[in-house]
GUROLUM-657798 format. One record per residue: residue number from 0; x, y, z of N, C-alpha, C in turn. Coordinates in steps of 0.02 Angstrom, whole numbers. Each point is the difference from the previous one (the first is absolute). Example, Ala and Ser with C-alpha at 12.3 -4.5 7.8 and 13.67 -1.06 7.14 Angstrom:
<atoms>
+-----+--------+--------+--------+--------+--------+--------+--------+--------+--------+
: pos :    n.X :    n.Y :    n.Z :   ca.X :   ca.Y :   ca.Z :    c.X :    c.Y :    c.Z :
+-----+--------+--------+--------+--------+--------+--------+--------+--------+--------+
:   0 :    660 :   -284 :    390 :    -45 :     59 :      0 :     45 :     60 :      0 :
:   1 :    -18 :     53 :    -36 :     42 :     59 :      3 :    -39 :     55 :     37 :
+-----+--------+--------+--------+--------+--------+--------+--------+--------+--------+
</atoms>
This chain:
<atoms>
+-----+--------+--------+--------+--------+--------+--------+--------+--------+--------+
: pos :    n.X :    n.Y :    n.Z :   ca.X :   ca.Y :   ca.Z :    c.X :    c.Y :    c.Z :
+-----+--------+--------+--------+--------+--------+--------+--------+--------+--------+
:   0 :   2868 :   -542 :  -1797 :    -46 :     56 :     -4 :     23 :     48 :    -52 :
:   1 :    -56 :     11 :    -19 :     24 :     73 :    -75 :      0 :     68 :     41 :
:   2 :     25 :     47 :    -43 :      8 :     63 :     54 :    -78 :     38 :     -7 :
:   3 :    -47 :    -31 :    -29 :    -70 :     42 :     -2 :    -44 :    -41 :     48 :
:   4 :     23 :    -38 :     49 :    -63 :    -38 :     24 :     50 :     57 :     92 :
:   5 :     40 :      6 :      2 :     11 :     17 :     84 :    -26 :     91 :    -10 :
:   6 :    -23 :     56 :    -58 :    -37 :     41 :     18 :    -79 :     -9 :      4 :
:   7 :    -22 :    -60 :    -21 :    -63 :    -17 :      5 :    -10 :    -55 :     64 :
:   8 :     25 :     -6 :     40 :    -11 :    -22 :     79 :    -31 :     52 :     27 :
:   9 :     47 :     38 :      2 :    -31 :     65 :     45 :    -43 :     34 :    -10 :
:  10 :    -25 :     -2 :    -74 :    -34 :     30 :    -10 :    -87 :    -47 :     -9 :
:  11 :     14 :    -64 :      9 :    -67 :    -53 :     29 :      2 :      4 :     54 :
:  12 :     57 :     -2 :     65 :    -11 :     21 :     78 :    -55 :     54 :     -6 :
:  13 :     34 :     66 :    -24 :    -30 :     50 :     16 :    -93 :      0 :    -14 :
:  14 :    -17 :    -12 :    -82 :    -64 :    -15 :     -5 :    -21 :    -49 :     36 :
:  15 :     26 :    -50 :     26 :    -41 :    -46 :     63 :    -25 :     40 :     73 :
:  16 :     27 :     12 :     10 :     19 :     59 :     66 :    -50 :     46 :    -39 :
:  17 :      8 :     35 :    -35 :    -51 :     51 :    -10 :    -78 :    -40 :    -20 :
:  18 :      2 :    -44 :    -10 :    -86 :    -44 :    -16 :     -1 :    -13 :     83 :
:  19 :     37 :    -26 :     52 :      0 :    -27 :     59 :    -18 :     50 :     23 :
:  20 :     33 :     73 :      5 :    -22 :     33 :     56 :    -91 :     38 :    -37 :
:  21 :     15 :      1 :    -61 :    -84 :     25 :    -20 :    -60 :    -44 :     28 :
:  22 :     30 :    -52 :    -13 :    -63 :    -62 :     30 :    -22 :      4 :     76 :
:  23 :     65 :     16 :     47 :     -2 :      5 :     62 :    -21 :     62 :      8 :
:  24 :     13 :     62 :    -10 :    -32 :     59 :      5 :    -77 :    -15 :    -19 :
:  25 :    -24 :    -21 :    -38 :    -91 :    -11 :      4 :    -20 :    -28 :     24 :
:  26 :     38 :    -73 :      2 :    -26 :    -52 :     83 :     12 :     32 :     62 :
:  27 :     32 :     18 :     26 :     -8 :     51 :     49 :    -58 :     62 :      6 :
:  28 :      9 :     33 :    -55 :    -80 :     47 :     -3 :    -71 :    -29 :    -10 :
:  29 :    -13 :    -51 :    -10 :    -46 :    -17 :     -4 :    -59 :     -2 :     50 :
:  30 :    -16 :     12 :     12 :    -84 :     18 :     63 :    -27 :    -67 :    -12 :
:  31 :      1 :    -37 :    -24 :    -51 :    -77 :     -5 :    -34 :     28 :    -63 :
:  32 :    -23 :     61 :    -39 :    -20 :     -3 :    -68 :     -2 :    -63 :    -56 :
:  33 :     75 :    -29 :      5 :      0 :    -69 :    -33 :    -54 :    -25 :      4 :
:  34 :      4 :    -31 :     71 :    -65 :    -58 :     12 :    -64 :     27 :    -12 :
:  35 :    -21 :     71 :    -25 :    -87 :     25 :      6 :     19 :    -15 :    -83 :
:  36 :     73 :     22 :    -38 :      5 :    -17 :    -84 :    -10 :    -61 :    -31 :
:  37 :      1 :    -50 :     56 :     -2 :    -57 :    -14 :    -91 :    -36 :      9 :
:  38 :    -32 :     44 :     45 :    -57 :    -32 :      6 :    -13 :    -38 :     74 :
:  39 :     71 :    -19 :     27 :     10 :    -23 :     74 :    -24 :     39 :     73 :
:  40 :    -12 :    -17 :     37 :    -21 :     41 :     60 :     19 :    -54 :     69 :
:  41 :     71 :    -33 :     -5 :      2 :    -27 :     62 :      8 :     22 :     51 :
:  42 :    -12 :    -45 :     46 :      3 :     66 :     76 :     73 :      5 :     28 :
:  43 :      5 :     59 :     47 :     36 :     31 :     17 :     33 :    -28 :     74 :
:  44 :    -65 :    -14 :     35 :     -1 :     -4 :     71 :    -64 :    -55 :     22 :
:  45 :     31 :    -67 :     30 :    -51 :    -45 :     53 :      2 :     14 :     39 :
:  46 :    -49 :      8 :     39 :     -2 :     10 :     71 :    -29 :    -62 :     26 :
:  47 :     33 :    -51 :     49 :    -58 :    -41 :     37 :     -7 :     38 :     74 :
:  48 :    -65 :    -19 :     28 :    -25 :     40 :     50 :      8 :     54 :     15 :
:  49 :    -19 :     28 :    -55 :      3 :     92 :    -18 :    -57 :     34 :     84 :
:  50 :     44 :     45 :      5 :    -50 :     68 :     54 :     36 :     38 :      8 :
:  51 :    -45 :     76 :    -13 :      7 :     53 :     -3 :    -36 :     35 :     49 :
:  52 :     -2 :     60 :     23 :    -19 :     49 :     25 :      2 :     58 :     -6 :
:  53 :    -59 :     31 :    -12 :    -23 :     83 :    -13 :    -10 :     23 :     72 :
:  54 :     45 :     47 :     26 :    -12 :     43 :     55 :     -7 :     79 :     -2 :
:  55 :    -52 :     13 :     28 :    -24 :     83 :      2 :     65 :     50 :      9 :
:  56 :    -11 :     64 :     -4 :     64 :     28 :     -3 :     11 :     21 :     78 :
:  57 :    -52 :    -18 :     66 :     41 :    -28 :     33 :     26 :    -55 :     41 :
:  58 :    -10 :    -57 :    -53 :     64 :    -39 :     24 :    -65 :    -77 :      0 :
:  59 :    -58 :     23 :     26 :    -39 :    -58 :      2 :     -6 :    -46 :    -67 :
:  60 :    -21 :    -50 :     26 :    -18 :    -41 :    -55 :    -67 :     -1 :    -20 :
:  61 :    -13 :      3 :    -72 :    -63 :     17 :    -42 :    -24 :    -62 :    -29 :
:  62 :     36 :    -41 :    -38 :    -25 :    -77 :    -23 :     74 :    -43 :     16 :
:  63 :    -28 :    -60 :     -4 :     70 :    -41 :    -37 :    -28 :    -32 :    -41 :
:  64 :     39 :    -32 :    -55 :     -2 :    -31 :    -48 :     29 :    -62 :     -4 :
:  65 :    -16 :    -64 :     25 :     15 :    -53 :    -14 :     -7 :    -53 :    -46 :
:  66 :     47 :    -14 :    -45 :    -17 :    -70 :    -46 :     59 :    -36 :    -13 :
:  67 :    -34 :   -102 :    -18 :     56 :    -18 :     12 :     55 :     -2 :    -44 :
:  68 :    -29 :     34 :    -62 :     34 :      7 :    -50 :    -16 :     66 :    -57 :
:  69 :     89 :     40 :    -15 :    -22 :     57 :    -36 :     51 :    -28 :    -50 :
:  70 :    -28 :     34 :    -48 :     51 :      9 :    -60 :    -23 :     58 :    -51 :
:  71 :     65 :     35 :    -18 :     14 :     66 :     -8 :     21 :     -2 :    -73 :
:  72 :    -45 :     34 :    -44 :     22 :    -12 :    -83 :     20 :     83 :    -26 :
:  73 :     46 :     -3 :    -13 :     18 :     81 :    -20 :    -29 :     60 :    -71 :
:  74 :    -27 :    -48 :    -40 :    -42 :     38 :    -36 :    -43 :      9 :     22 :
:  75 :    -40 :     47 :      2 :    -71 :     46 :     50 :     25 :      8 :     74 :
:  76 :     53 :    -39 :     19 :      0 :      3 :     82 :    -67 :    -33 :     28 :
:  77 :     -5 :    -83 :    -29 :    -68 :    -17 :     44 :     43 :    -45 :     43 :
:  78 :    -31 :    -31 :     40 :     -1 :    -52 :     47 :    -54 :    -49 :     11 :
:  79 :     21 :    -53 :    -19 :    -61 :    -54 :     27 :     17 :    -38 :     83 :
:  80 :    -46 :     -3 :     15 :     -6 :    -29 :     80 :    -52 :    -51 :     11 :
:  81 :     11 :    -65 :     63 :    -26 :    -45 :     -7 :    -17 :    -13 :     65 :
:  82 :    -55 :    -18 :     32 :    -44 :    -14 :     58 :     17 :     58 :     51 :
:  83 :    -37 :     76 :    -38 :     11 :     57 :     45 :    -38 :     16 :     56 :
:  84 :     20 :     25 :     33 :    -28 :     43 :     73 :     26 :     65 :     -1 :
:  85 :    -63 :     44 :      8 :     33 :     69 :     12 :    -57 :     22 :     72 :
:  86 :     35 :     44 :     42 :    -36 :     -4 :     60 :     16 :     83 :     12 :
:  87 :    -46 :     20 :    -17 :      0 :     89 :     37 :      0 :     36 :     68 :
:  88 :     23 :     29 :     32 :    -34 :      3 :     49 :     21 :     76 :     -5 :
:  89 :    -49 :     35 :     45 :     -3 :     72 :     10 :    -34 :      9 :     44 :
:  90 :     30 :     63 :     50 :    -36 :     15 :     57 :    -61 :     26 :     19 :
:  91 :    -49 :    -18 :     46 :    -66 :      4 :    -17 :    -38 :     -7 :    -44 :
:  92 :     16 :    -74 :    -52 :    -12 :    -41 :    -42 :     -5 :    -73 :     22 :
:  93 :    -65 :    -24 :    -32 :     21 :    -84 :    -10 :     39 :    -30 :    -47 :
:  94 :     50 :    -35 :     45 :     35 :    -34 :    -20 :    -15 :    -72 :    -72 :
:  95 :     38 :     41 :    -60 :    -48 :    -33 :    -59 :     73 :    -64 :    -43 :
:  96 :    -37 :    -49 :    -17 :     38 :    -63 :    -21 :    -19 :    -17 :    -47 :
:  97 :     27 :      2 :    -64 :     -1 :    -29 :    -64 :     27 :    -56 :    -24 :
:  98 :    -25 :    -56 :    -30 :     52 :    -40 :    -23 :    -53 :    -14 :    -57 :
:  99 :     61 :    -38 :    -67 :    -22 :    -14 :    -44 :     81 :    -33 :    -24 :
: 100 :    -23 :    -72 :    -59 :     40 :    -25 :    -11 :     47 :     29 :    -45 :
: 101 :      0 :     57 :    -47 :     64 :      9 :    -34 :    -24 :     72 :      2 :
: 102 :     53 :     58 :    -15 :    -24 :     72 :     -1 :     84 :     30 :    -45 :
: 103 :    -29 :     46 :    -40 :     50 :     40 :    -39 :      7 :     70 :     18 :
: 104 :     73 :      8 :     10 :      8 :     66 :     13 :      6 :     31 :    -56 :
: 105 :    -12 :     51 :    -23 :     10 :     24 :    -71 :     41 :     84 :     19 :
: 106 :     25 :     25 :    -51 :     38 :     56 :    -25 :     52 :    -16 :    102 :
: 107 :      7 :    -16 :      5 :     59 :     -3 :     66 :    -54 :      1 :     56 :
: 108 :    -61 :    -30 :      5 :    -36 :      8 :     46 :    -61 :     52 :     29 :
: 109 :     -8 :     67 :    -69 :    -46 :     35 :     -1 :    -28 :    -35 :      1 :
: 110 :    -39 :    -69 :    -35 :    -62 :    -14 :    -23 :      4 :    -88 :     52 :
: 111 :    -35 :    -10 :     25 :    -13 :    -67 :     13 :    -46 :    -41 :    -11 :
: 112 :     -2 :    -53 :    -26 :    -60 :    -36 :    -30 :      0 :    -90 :     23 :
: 113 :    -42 :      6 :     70 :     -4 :    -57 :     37 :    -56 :    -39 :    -53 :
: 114 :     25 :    -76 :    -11 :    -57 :    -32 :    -41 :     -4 :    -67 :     31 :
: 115 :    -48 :    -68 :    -22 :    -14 :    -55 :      6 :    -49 :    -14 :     59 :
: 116 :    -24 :     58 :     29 :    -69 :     -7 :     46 :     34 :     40 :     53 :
: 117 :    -18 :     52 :      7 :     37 :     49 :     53 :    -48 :     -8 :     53 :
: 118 :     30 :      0 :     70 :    -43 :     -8 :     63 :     33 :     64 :     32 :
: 119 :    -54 :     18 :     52 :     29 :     63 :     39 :    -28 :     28 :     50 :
: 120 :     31 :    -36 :     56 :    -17 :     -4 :     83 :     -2 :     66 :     23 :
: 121 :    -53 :     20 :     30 :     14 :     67 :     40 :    -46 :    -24 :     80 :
: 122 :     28 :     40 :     27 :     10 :    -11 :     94 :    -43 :     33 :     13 :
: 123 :    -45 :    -28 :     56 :    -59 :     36 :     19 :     56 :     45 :     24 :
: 124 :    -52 :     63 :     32 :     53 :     81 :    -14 :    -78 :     30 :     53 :
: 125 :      9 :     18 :     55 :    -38 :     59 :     22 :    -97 :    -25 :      2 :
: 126 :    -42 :     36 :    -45 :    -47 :    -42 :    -16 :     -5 :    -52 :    -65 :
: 127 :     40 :     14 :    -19 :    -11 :    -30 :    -60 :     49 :    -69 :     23 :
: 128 :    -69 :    -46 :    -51 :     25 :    -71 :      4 :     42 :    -20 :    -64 :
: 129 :     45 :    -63 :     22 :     45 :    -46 :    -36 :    -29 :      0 :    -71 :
: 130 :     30 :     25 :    -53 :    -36 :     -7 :    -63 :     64 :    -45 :    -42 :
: 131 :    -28 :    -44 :    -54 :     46 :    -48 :    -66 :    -24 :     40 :    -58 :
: 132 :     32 :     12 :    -44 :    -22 :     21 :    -63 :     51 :    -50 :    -51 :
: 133 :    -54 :    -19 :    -44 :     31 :    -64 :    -51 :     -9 :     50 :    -65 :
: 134 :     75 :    -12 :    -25 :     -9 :     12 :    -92 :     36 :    -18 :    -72 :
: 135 :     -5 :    -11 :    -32 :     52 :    -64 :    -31 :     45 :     51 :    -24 :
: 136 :      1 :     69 :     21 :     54 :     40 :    -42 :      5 :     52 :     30 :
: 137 :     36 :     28 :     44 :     22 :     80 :     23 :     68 :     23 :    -35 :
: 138 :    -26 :     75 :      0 :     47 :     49 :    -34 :     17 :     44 :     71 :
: 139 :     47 :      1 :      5 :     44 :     45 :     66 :     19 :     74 :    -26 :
: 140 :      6 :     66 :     -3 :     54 :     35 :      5 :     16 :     17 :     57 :
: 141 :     32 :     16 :     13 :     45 :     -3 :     89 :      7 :     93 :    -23 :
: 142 :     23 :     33 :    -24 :      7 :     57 :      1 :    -53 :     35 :    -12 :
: 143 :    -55 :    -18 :    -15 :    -53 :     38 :    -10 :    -74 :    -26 :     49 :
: 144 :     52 :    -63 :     40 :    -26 :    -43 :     60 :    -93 :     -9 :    -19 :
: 145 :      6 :    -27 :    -71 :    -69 :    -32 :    -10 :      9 :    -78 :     -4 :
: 146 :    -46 :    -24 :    -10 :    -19 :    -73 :    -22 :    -57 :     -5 :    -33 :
: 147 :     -1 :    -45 :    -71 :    -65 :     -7 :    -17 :     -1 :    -69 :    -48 :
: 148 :    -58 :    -34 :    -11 :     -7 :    -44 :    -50 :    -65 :     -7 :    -45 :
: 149 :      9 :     10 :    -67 :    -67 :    -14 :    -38 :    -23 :    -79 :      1 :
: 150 :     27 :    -43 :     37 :    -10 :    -54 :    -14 :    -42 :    -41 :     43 :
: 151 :    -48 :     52 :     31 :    -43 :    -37 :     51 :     31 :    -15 :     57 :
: 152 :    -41 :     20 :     73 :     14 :    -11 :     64 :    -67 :     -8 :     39 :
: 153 :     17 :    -26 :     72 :    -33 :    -36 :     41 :     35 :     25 :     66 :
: 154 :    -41 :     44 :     31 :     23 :     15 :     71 :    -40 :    -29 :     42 :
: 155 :     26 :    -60 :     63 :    -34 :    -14 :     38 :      2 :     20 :     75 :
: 156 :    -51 :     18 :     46 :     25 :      0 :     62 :    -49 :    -36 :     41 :
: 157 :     -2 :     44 :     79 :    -74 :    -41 :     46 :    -53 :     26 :    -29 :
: 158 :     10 :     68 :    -41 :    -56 :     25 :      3 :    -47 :    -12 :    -77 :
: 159 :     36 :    -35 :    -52 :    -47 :    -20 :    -39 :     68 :      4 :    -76 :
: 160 :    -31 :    -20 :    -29 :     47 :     -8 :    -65 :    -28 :     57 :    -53 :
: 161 :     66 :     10 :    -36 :    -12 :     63 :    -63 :     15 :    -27 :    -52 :
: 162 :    -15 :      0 :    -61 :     23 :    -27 :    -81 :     12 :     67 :    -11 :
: 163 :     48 :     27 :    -69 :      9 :     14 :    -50 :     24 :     23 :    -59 :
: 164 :     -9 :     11 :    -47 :     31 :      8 :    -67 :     62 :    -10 :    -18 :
: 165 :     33 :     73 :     56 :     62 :     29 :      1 :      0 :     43 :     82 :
: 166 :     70 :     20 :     -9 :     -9 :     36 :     82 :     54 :     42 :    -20 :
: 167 :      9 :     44 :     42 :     63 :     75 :    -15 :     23 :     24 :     68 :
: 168 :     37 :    -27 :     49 :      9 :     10 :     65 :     51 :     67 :     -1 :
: 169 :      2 :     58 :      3 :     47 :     73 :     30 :     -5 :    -24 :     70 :
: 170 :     70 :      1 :     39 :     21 :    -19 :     46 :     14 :     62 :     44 :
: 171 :     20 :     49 :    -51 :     -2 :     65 :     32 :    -47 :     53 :     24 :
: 172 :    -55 :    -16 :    -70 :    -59 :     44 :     17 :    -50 :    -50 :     46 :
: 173 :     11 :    -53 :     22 :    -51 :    -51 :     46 :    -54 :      3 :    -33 :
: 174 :     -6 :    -16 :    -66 :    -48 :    -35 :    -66 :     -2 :    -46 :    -42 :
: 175 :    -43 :    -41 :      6 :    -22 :    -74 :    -48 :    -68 :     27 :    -33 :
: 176 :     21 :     -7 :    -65 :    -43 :      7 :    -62 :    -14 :    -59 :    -25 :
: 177 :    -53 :    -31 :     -7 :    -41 :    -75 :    -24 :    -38 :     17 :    -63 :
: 178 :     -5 :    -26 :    -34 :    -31 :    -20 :    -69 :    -57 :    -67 :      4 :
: 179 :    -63 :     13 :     -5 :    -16 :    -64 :     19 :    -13 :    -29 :     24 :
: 180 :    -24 :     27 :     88 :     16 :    -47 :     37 :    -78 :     -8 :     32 :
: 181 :     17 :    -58 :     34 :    -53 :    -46 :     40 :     19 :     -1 :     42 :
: 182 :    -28 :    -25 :     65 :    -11 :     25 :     67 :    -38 :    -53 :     42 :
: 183 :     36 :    -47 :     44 :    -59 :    -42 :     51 :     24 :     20 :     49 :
: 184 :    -47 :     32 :     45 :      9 :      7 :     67 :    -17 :    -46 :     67 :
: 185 :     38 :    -18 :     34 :    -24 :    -52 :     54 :    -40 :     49 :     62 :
: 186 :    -72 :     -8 :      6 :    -25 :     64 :     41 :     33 :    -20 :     71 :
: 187 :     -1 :     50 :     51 :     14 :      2 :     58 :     74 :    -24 :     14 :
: 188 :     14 :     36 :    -55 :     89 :     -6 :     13 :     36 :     64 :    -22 :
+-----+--------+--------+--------+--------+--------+--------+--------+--------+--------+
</atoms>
């Protein structure tokens, strides 16, 4: 060894070590930014036989949310879900049942968007009879507790069938707004 190569060891340790710990200090800070820099959006989280529950503040239960499959993508915070059921119930309410084959939760679940032919059972209730409403597309917000779809619906019950356009269900104000619609009534029912 010459006497100029043993002050330049230490001094390649040291710049290694200093590239090592810089590299590790940003891999560590990193939030997943990489993967949105890259164009990637893999998921985060599978769920098989995902269910959830929303309960009132006191304590009851408001819906559940069942599907047999979620998966959780971290750019936007959506979620896709696969052969869902969501089932509401509230007191001095009919008991109401949704299913549809795939549904996206969007921004962490503000927004829900049941698709592929949405069905939705409600329980005869008091006078009112057992009604189905078919629509190939519902939009949920849960916090502003509407439902609606421009994509055409079909409410059936005993008492006669409804078509139309679009529909705008407020859950709070106990209002359905129709666009469109048609009307068969079965008399004496």
């Amino acid at each position: 060894m010459n006497g100029r190569s043993i002050p330049i060891l230490p001094v390649g340790v040291l710049v290694l070590l200093l590239i090592l710990t810089s590299w590790l200090s940003q891999y560590a800070a990193n939030d997943g930014s990489g993967v949105r820099e890259l164009g990637r959006n893999d998921p985060d989280v599978v769920v098989e036989r995902f269910t959830s529950r929303m309960l009132s503040p006191t304590g009851d239960v408001q819906y559940v949310l069942v599907a047999e499959k979620m998966t959780h993508y971290p750019v936007g915070d959506t979620s896709l879900m696969e052969q869902v059921i969501v089932t509401a119930t509230s007191p001095g309410q009919p008991q109401l049942v949704a299913k549809s084959p795939t549904a996206r939760l969007i921004s962490g679940g503000n927004e829900v968007v049941m698709e592929g032919g949405v069905v939705i059972d409600s329980s005869a209730f008091g006078s009112s009879p057992a009604m189905k409403l078919r629509t190939p597309r519902l939009t949920v917000l849960p916090e502003k507790n509407t439902a609606s779809s421009k994509d055409g619906v079909v409410i059936e019950s005993a008492q006669g069938v409804m078509n139309a356009e679009s529909f705008e269900l407020n859950n709070l104000t106990k209002t359905l707004r129709m666009e469109k619609m048609r009307a068969t009534l079965i008399s004496g029912k």
